[in-house]
C-alpha positions as CSV (number, residue, x, y, z in Angstrom):
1,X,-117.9,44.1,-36.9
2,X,-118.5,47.6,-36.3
3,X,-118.9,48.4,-32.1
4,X,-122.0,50.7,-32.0
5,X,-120.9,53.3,-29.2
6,X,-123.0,56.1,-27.8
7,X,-121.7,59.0,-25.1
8,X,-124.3,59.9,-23.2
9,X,-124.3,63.3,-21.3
10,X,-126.4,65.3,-19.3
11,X,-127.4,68.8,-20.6
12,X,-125.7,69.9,-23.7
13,X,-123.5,73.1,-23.4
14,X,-120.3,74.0,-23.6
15,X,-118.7,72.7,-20.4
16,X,-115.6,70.7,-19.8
17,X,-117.7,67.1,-19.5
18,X,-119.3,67.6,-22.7
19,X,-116.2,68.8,-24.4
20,X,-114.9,65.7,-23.1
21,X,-118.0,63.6,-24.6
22,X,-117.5,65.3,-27.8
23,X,-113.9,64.7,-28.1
24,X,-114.1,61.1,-28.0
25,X,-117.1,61.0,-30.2
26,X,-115.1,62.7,-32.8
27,X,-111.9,61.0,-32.7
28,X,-113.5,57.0,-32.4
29,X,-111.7,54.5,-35.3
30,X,-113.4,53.3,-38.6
31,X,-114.1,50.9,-36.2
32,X,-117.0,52.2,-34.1
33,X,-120.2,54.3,-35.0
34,X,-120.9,56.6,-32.6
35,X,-123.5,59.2,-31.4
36,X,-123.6,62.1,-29.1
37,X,-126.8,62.2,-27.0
38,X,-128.0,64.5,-24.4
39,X,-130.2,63.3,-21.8
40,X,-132.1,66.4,-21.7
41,X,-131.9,70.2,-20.8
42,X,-133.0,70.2,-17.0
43,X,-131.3,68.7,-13.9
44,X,-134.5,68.2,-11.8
45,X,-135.4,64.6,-10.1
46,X,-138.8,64.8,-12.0
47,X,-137.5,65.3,-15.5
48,X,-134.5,63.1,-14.7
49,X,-136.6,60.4,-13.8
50,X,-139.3,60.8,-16.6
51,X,-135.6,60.8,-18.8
52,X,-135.1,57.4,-17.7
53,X,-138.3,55.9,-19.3
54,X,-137.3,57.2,-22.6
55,X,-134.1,55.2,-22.3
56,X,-135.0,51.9,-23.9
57,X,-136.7,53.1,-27.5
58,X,-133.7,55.4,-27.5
59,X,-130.4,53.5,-26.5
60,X,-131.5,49.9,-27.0
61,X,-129.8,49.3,-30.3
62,X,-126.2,50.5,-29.3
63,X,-123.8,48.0,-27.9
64,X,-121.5,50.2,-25.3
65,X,-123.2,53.0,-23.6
66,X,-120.3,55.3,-22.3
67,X,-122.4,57.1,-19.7
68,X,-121.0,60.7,-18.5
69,X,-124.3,61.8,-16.3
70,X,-124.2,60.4,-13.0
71,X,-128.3,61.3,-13.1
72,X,-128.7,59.1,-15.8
73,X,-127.2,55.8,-14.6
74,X,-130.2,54.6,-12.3
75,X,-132.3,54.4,-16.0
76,X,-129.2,52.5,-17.5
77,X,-129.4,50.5,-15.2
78,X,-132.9,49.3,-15.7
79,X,-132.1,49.1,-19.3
80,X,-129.5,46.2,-19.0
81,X,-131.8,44.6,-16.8
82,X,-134.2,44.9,-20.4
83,X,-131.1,44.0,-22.4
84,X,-128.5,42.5,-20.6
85,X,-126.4,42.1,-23.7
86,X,-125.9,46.7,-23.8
87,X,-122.8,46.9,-22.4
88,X,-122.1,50.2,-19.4
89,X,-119.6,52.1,-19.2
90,X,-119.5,54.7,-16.5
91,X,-116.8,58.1,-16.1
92,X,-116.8,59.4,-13.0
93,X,-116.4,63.2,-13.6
94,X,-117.0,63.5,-9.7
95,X,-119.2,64.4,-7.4
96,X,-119.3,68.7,-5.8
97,X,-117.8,67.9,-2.1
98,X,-121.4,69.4,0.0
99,X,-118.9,71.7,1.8
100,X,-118.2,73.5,-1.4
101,X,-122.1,73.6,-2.8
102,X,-124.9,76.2,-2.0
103,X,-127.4,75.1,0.3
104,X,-129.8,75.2,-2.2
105,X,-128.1,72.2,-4.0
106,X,-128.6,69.8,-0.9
107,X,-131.3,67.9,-2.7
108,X,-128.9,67.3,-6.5
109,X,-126.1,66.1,-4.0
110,X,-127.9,63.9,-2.5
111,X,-130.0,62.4,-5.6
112,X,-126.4,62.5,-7.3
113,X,-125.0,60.5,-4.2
114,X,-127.9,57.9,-4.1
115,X,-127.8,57.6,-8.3
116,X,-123.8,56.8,-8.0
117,X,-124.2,54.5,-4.3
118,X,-127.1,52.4,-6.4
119,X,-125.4,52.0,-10.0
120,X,-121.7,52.4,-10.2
121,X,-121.5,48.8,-8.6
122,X,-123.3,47.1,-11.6
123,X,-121.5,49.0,-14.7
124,X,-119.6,47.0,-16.8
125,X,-116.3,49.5,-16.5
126,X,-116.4,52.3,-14.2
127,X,-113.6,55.3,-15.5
128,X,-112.0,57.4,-13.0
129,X,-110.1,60.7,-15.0
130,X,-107.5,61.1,-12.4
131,X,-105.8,59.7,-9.6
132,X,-108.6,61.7,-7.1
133,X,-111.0,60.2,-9.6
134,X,-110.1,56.8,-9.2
135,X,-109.7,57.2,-5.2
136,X,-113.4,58.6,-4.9
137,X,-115.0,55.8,-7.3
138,X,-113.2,53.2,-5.4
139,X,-115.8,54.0,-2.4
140,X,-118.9,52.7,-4.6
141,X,-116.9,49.8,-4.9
142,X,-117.3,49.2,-8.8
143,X,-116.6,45.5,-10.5
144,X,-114.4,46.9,-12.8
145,X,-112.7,49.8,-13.5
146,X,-109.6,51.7,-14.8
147,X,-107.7,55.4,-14.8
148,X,-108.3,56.9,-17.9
149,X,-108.0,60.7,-17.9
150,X,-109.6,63.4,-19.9
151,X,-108.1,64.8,-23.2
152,X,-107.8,68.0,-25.1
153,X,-107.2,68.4,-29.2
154,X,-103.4,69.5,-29.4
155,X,-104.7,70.5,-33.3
156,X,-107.2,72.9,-31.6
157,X,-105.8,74.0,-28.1
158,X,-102.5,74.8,-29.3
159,X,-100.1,78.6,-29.4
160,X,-100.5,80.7,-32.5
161,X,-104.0,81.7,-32.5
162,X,-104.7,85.4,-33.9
163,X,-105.8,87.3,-31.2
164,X,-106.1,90.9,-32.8
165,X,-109.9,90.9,-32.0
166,X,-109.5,90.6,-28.7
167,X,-106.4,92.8,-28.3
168,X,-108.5,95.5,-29.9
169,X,-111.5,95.0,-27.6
170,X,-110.2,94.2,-24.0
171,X,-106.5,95.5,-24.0
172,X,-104.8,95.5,-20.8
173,X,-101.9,93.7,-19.1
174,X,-102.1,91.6,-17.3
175,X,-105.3,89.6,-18.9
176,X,-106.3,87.3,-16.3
177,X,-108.4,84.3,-17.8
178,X,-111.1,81.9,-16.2
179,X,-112.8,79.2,-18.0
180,X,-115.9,77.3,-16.4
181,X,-118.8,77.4,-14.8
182,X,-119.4,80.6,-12.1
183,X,-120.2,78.8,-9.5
184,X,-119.9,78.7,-5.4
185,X,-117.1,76.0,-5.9
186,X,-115.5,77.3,-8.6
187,X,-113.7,80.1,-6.6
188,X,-115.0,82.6,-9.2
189,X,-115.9,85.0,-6.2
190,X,-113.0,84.8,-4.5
191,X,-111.5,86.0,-8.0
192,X,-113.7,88.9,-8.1
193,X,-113.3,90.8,-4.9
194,X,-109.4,90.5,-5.3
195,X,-109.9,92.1,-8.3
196,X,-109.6,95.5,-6.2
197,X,-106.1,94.1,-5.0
198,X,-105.4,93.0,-8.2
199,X,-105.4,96.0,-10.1
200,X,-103.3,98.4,-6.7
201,X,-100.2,96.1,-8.4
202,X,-101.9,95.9,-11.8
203,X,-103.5,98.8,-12.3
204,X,-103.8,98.0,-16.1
205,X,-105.1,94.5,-15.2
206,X,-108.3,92.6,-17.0
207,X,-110.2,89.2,-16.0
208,X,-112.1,87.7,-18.4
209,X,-114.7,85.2,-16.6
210,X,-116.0,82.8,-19.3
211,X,-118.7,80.3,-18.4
212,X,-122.4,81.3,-16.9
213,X,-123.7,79.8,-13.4
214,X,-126.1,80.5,-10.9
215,X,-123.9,83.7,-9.0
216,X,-123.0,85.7,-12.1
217,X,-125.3,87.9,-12.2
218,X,-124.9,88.5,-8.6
219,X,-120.8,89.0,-9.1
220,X,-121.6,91.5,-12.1
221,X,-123.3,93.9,-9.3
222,X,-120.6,92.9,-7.5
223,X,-117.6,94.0,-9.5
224,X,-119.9,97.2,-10.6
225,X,-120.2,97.8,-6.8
226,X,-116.1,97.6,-6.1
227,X,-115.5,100.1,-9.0
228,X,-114.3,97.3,-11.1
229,X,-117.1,97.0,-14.1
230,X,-114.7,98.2,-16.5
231,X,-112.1,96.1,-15.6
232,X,-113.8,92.3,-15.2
233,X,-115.7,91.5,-18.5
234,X,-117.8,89.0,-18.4
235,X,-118.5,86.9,-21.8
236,X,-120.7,84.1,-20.7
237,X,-120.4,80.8,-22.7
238,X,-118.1,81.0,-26.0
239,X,-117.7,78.0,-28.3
240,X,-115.1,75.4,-28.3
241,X,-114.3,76.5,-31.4
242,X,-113.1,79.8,-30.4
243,X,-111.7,79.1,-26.7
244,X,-108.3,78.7,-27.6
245,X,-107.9,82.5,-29.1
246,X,-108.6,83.5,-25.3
247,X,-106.3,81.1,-23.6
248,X,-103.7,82.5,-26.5
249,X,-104.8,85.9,-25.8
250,X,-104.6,85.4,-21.7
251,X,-101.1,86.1,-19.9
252,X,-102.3,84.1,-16.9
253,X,-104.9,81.1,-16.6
254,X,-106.2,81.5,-13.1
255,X,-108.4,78.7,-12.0
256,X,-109.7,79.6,-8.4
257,X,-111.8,76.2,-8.2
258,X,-112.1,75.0,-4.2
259,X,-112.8,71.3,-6.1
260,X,-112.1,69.7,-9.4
261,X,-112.2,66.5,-10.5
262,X,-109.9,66.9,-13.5
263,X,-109.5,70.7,-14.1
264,X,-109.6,70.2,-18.1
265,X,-109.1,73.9,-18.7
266,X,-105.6,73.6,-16.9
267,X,-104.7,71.7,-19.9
268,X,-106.6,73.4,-22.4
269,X,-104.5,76.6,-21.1
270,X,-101.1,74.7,-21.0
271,X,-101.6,73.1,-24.8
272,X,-101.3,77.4,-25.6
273,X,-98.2,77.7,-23.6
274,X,-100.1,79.7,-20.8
275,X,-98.9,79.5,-17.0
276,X,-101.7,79.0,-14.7
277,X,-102.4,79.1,-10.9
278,X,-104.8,76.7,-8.8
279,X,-105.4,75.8,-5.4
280,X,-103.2,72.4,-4.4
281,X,-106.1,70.2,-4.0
282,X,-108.1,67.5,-5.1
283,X,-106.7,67.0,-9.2
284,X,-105.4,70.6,-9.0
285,X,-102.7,69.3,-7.0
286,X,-101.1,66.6,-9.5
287,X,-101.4,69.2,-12.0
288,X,-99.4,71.6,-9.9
289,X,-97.0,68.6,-9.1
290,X,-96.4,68.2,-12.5
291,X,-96.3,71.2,-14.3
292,X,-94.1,73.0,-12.0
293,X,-92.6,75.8,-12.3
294,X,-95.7,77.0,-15.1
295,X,-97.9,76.5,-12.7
296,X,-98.2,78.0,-9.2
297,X,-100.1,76.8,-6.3
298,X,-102.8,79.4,-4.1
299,X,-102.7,78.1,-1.1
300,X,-105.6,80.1,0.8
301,X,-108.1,83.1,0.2
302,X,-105.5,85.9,0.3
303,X,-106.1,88.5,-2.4
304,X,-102.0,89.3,-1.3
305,X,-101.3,85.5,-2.0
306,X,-102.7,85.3,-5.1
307,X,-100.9,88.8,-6.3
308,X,-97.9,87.3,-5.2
309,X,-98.0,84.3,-7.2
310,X,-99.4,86.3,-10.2
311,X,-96.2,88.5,-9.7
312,X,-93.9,85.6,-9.9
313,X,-95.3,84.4,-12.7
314,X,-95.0,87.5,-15.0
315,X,-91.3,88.1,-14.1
316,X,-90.5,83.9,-14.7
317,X,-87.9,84.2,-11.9
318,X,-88.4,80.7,-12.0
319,X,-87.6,79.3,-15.5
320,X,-87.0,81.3,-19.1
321,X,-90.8,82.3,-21.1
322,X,-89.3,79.7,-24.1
323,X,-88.4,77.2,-21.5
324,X,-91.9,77.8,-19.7
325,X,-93.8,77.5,-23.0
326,X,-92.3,74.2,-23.4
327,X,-92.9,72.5,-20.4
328,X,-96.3,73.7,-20.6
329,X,-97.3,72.0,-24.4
330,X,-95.1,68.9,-23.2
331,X,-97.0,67.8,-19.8
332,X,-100.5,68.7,-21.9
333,X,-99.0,66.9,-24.9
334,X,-99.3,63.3,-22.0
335,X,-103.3,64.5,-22.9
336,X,-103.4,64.1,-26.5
337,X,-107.1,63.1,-27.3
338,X,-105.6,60.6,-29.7
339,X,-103.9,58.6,-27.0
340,X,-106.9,58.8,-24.5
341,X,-109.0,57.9,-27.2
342,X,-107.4,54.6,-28.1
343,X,-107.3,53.7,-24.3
344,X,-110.9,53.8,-24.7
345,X,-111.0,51.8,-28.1
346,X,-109.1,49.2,-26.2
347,X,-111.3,49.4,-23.3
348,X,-114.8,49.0,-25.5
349,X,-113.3,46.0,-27.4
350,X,-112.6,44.1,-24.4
351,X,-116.3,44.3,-23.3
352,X,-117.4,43.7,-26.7
């Protein structure tokens, strides 16, 4: 019997969650069929909610629902109540700690917070990606759930990519790289006004900021202000496809992030050999644990500290560049998409 699966996200662009959804859409057995929905392209309550009415024409016929949209579990829920037989499966990508949001996002937290408080306890399997994962969705008190983290495409997100484009276009050394969304909690400003302190030790230094959010625009005038517009580029979203030519191209990964729930680009960058650095908190932490000495912890909002450990990373007083290269591929080789995908294969066949 063929297990009819769909991963249901929230928007569709080319963050980590929905490189996530993808991946195991992809990579599902003979097995399953499966399909890649998006709930829709806005994240206000009114749109959300209309979303939810939609929900059982749509999703009615599938037998597993992996849901990866906190916003849209309140309308799954109702659905099972329609047709008990659907089966629910929640990951918990996490929740933005308030402390770390904009004001302005008061009203998502706490709609995101009352859809998680009213529906996590009646999934069918709740997924935590990593050991903070798990901790968090244990206070929602779910029925049933299970660690099962994120994974990356070692044939994609691997060293060797030709990078001659981009050494013609941004040269420099060293090329600093971020990945994700440019965001309050992602750190990115932090990164940008120690760009200035960056480049007194670095003088031939680049950033490359990929992702868009709400304050880029606002750190473009920013870097163009602090005399560094030539010197932080700004390239907005690229396509999966093409993100492992910048993480090849990149001498340092630097993932500023005050919160992640995973950190998938940490691995992304690892799978091409690249060290990285990344505050030693929340799932940054076991990645630091782990991967140590290729990746280096940034332990406050220095500009000093974080030349310091970008220092230490470019000499490799630490370990030898091969020996660094390898214990980067091997901890990101424990999150082969192949292996996370058949803990998920196992999981949907004991519901079904």
């Amino acid at each position: 019997m063929t297990i009819r699966v769909c991963q249901l996200i929230g928007q569709y662009n080319s963050g980590g969650i929905n490189r996530v959804a993808e991946s195991i859409h992809s990579n599902l057995g003979n097995e399953f069929s499966s399909t890649l929905l998006a709930r829709g392209d806005s994240f206000s309550h009114k749109s959300t909610i209309r979303s939810w009415s939609r929900f059982p024409a749509v999703l009615r016929d599938f037998d597993i629902i992996h849901c990866h949209d906190v916003y849209s579990l309140p309308g799954l829920i109702k659905l099972k109540s329609l047709y008990p037989e659907i089966k629910i499966v929640y990951t918990h990508h996490g929740i933005v700690p308030l402390k770390y949001q904009d004001k302005r996002n008061f009203p998502g937290w706490l709609f995101a917070k009352f859809c998680a408080k009213q529906s996590i306890p009646k999934v069918d399997l709740a997924i935590g990606i990593s050991i903070d994962s798990c901790n968090d969705l244990e206070k929602y008190k779910p029925r049933n759930s299970k660690l099962i983290p994120n994974g990356i495409d070692l044939d994609i997100f691997k060293e060797g990519c030709d990078v001659s484009y981009l050494e013609n276009r941004y040269s420099g050394y060293p090329i600093l790289l971020y990945v994700g969304f440019i965001d309050k909690h992602k750190g990115t400003e932090f990164l940008v006004k120690a760009m200035p302190t960056i480049l007194r030790q670095f003088p031939k230094a680049k950033l490359l900021l990929v992702g868009e959010g709400r304050v880029r625009d606002a750190l473009w005038v920013k870097s163009l202000k602090q005399g560094t517009g030539n010197k932080i580029i700004f390239l907005g979203e690229v396509s999966n496809s093409l993100l492992p030519m910048y993480y090849n191209f990149a001498d340092i990964f630097v993932d500023p992030s005050y919160w992640h729930s995973f950190g998938i680009g940490i691995v992304e960058a690892l799978a091409c050999g690249k060290p990285f650095i990344a505050r030693p908190d929340y799932a940054m932490f076991y990645h630091l644990e782990e991967a140590i000495p290729v990746g280096l912890p940034l332990e406050d909002d220095n500009y000093y500290t974080l030349v310091k450990r970008i220092n230490s990373l470019l000499s490799r007083k630490a370990v030898g560049k091969a020996n660094a290269k390898e214990i980067a591929r091997s901890y990101a080789s424990e999150f082969d998409i192949r292996k996370v995908v058949k803990m998920h294969e196992k999981a949907y066949k004991e519901l079904c």
